[in-house]
C-alpha positions, 0 to 999 in steps of 0.5 A: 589693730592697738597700733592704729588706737589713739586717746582723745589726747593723741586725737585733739593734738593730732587734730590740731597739727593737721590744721597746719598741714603738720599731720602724718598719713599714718597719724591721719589715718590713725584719727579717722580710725578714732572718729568711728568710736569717738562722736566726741573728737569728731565733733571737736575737730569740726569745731576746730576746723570751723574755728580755724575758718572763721578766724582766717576770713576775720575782716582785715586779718585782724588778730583776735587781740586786736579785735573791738568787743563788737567784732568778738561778740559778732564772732562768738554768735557766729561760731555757735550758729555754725557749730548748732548746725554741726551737732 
């Protein structure tokens, strides 16, 4: 069973790579496997992936750069909405 146990590092890179599709099935696996002992990833990786939503449905495509004050102050409310309803 310790090869299938990650650490909050291995958890969030492993979160981050399967944004982009980049995730193996055993690493999946493995970060599942994180998530029943660890609240703290699994938030993360909602949080992550709400982050990752919002910024791929940002009017325009804009990159956050590119984005007025207003626009990123509009996405900061919404992504502490969405992420209450998480918690």
């Amino acid at each position: 069973m310790s090869k299938f146990k990650i650490t909050c590092d291995e958890a969030t890179t492993i979160c981050d790579k399967s944004q982009y599709g980049k995730a193996t099935i055993m690493e999946i696996i493995k970060l599942r496997i994180h998530f029943l002992g660890c609240k703290i990833c699994a938030l993360y990786t909602k949080q992550n992936t709400l982050l990752s939503k919002i910024l791929n449905t940002n009017k325009g495509g804009s990159a956050i750069c590119s984005m007025s004050a207003e626009e990123k102050e509009e996405m900061r409310k919404r992504f502490q909405e969405e992420s209450a309803k998480l918690q």
